[in-house]
C-alpha positions in Angstrom: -27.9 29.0 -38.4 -25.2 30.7 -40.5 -25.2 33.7 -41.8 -23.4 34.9 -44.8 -22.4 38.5 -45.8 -22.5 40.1 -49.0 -20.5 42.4 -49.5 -19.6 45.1 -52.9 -16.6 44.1 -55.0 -13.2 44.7 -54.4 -12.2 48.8 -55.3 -15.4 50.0 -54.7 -14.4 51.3 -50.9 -14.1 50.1 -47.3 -15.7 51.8 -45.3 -18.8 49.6 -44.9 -16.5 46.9 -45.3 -14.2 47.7 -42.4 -17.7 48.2 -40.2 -18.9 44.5 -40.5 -15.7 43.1 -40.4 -16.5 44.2 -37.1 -19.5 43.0 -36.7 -19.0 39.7 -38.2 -16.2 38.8 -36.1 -18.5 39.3 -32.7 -21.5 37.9 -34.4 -18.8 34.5 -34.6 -17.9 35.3 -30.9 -22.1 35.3 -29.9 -21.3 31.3 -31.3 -23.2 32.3 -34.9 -21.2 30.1 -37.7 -20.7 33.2 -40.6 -19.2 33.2 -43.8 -18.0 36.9 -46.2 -18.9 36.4 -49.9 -17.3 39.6 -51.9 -18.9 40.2 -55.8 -16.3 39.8 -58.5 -17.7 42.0 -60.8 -17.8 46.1 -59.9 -21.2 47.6 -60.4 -20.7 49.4 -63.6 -23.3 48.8 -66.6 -25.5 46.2 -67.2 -23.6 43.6 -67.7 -21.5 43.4 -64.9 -24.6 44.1 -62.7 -25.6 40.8 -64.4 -23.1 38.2 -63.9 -23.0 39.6 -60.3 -26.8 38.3 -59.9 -25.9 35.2 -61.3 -23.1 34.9 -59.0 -25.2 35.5 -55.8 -27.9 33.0 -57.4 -25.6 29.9 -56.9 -25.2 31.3 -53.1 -26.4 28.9 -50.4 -27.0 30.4 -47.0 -29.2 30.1 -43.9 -29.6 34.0 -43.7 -28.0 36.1 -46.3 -27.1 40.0 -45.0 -26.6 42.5 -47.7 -24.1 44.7 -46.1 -24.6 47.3 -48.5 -24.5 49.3 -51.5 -25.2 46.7 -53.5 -29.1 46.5 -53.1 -29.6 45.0 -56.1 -29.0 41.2 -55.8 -31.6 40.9 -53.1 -33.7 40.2 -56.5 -31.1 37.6 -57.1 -31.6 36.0 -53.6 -34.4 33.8 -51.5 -36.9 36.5 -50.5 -37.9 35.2 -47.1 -34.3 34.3 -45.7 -32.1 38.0 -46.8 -31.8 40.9 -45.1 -30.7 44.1 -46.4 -28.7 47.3 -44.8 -29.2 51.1 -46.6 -26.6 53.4 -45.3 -28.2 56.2 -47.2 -29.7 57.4 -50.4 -26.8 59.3 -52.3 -27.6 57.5 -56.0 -31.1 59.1 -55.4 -29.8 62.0 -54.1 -27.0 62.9 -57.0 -29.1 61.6 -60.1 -32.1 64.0 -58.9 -31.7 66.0 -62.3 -31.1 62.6 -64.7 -34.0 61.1 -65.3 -33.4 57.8 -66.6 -30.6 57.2 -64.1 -32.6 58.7 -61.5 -35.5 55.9 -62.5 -33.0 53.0 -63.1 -31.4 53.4 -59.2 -35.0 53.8 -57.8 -36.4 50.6 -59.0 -33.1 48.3 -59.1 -31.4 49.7 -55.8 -34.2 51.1 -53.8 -38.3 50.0 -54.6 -37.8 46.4 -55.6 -35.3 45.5 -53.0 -37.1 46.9 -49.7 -40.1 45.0 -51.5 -38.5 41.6 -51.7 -36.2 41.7 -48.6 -37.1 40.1 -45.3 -35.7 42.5 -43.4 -34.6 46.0 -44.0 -32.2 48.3 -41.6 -31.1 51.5 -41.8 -28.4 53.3 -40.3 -29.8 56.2 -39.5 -33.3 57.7 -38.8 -32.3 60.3 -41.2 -32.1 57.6 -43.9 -35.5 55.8 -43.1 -36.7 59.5 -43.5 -34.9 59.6 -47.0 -35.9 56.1 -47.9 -39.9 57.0 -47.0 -39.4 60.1 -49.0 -38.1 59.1 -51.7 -39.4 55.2 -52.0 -42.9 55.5 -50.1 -45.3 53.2 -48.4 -42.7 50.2 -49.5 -39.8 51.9 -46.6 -42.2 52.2 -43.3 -41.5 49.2 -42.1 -37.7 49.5 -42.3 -35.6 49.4 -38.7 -32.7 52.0 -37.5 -29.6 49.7 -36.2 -26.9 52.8 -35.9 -23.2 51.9 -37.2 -20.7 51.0 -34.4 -17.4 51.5 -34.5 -14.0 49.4 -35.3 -13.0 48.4 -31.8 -9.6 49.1 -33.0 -10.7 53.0 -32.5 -9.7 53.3 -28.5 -8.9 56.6 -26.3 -5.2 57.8 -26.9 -5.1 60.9 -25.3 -2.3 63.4 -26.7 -1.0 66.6 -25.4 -2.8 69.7 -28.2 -0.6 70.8 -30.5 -0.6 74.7 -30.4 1.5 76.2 -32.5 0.5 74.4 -35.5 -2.7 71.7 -35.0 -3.0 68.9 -37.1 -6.1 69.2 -38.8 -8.1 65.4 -39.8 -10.5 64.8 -43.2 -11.7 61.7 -43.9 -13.2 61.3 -47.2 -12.9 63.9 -50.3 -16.4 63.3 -52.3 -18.2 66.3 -53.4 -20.7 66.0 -50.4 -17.6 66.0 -47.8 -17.5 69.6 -48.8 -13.8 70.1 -48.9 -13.4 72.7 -51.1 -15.6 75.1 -48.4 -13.3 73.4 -45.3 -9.9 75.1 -47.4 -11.6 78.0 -47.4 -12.5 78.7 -43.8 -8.5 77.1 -42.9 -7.2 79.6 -45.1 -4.5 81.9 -43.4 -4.9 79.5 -40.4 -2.0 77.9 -39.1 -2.2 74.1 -39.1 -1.4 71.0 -41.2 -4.6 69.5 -42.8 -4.2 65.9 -43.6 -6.9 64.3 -46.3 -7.5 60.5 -46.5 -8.8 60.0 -50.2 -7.9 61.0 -53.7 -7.5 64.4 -54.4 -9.1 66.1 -57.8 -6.3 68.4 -59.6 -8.7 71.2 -58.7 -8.3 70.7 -55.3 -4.6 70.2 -55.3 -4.3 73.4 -57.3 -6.7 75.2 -54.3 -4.4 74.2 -51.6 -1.2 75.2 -53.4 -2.6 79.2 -54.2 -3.9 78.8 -50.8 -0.6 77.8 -49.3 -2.5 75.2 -47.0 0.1 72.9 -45.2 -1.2 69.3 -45.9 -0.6 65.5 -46.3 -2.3 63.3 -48.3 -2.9 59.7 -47.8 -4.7 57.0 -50.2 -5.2 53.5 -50.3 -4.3 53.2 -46.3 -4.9 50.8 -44.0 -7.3 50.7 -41.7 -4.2 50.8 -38.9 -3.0 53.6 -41.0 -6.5 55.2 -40.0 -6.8 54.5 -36.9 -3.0 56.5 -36.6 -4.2 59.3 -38.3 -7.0 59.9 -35.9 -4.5 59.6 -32.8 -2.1 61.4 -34.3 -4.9 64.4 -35.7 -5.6 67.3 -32.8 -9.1 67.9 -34.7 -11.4 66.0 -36.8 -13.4 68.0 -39.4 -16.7 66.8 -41.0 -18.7 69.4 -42.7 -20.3 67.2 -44.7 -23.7 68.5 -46.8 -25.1 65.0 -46.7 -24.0 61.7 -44.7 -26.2 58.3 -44.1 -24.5 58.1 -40.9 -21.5 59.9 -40.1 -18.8 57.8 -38.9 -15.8 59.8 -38.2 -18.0 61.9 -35.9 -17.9 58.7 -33.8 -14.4 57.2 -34.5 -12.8 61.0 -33.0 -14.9 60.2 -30.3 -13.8 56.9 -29.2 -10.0 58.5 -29.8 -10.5 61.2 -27.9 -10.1 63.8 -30.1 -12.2 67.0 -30.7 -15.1 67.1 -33.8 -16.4 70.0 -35.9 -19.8 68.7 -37.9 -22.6 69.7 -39.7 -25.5 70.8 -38.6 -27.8 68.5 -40.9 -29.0 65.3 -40.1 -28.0 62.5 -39.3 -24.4 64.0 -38.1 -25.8 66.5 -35.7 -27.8 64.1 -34.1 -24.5 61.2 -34.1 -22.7 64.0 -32.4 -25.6 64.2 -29.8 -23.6 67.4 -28.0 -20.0 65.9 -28.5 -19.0 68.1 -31.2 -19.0 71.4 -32.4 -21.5 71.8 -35.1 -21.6 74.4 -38.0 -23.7 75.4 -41.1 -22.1 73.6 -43.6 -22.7 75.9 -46.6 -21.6 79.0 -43.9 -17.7 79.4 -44.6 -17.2 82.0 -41.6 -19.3 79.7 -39.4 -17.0 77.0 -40.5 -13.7 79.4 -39.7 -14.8 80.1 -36.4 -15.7 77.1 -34.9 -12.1 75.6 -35.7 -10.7 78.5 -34.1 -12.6 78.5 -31.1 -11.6 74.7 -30.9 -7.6 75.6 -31.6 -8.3 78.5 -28.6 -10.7 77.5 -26.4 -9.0 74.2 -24.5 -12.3 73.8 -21.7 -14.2 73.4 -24.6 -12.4 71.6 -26.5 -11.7 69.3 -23.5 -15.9 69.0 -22.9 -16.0 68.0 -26.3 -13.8 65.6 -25.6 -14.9 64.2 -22.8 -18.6 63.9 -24.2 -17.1 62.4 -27.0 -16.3 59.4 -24.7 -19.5 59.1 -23.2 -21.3 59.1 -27.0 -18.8 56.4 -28.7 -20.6 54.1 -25.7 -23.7 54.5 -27.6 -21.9 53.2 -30.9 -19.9 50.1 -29.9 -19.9 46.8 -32.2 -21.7 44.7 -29.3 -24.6 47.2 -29.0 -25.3 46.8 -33.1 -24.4 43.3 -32.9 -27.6 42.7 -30.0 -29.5 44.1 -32.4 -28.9 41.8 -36.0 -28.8 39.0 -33.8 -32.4 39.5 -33.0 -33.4 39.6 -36.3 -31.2 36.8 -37.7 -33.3 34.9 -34.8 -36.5 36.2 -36.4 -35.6 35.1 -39.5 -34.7 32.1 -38.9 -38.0 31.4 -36.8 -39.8 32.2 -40.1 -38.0 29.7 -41.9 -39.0 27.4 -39.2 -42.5 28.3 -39.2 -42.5 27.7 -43.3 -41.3 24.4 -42.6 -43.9 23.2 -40.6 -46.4 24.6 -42.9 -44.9 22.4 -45.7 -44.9 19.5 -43.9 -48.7 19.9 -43.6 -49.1 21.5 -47.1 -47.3 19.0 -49.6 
């Protein structure tokens, strides 16, 4: 049996590439031969969404795993032998109010997919609920396998920095919700450092309100990994999240989380963070002060942090996709023997 990974085209992100680069590697050390197919064409128009199909036609694989994002070429793929990941429902969620677009994404990234996979997984129960929402009958039969985390994210404790905390955002897209994290920082004294591009609105907002900040793009996932140790809070308000990764990443670090309150995040954080309204600017405000003043609760944080990340390591997911690569293949074996019978 090997399994191969698809996974989206270069520029596109890392985030769920960096997650089964983990997984792949320990799916190689469980003795499962794997191979990592990226698409050369970025999903943009029809055309390119084409040639990427026909690319992915040509594929020859024992299993095929669709790491995700690009649901699509599941159509382009053997039915009975691919198995697809969701890590949420954002094209759904942002194109509620553009019809055509709206329709387009249901049918070619959502409907038809879940109907021709295998095997569909979710990362969260938040995004089964989504899925079933949005997509039906055709999502009940989908499975939750949570993310893990990079193993490379490991306990560095670090002495709190008082007089000015360093402050850690991972991600700047319009449903991280930074503009309403400068807002509650504002007069605060601490050094906010954002990982993503940054919109000249936003750099305008932290210049008039004279927010102390780096900015980092294009990083490593080393570079990362530093920024968490280095960071004396993590903040993820976010409004909407398939998962909510950093949440678990500060955890294994070691370093204190404020979160929102919505699901999936709150229920990631399972008690290891501090968790907020995320449309609630003061509530915002306040909980990063009482986690800059309050050390025995930051410290709890902390400590349940540790005990949560256990929840979210590699091996854990891993157990789970090797089950159903097994299952798979054990259909494929039992569609053999039919066809020996049934020439």
């Amino acid at each position: 049996m090997t399994v191969t990974y698809i996974v989206r085209s270069p520029g596109t992100g890392h985030s769920i590439e960096a997650l089964f680069d983990s997984i792949q590697h320990e799916v190689e050390q469980q003795g499962i031969p794997t191979n990592r197919i990226q698409l050369p064409r970025i999903s943009q128009g029809l055309r390119s969404i084409w040639q990427n199909l026909r690319f992915v036609k040509r594929l020859s694989a024992d299993i095929f795993h669709i790491t995700g994002d690009v649901h699509y070429v599941t159509l382009a793929l053997p039915a009975s032998r691919t198995i697809l990941t969701i890590h949420d429902c954002s094209l759904l969620e942002t194109n509620r109010n553009r019809p055509f677009r709206y329709a387009f994404f249901w049918l070619f990234w959502y409907y038809l997919p879940i109907k021709r996979a295998a095997i569909v997984t979710v990362v969260s129960e938040k995004t089964r609920y989504d899925l079933v929402r949005y997509v039906g009958r055709a999502a009940r039969n989908v499975q939750v396998i949570p993310n893990s985390y990079d193993p490379l994210f490991t306990y560095q404790p670090r002495p709190f920095y008082h007089e000015q905390p360093v402050l850690l955002q991972v991600g700047t897209a319009p449903n991280k919700n930074l503009s309403r994290l400068l807002a509650a920082i504002e007069g605060i004294r601490c050094t906010l450092v954002i990982i993503g591009p940054l919109a000249k609105s936003t750099l305008a907002d932290l210049q008039k309100k004279r927010i102390n900040y780096r900015n980092y793009v294009n990083v490593s996932r080393s570079d990362v990994v530093q920024c968490y140790v280095n960071c004396d809070i993590v903040t993820f308000v976010s409004t909407y999240e398939g998962f909510g990764m950093p949440i678990v990443e500060a955890n294994a670090v070691g370093r204190a989380v404020i979160t929102s309150n919505n699901s999936p995040m709150s229920e990631v954080a399972n008690g290891a963070a501090h968790v907020v309204d995320p449309t609630d600017i003061a509530a915002i405000r306040q909980g990063i002060l009482t986690l800059i003043q309050d050390a025995t609760y930051r410290e709890t944080l902390i400590q349940r942090g540790l005990q949560n990340a256990r929840n979210y390591t590699v091996k854990t997911a891993v157990a789970r996709y090797e089950t159903l690569y097994r299952q798979a293949t054990g259909v494929l074996f039992h569609a053999f023997i039919l066809s020996l019978f049934f020439r």
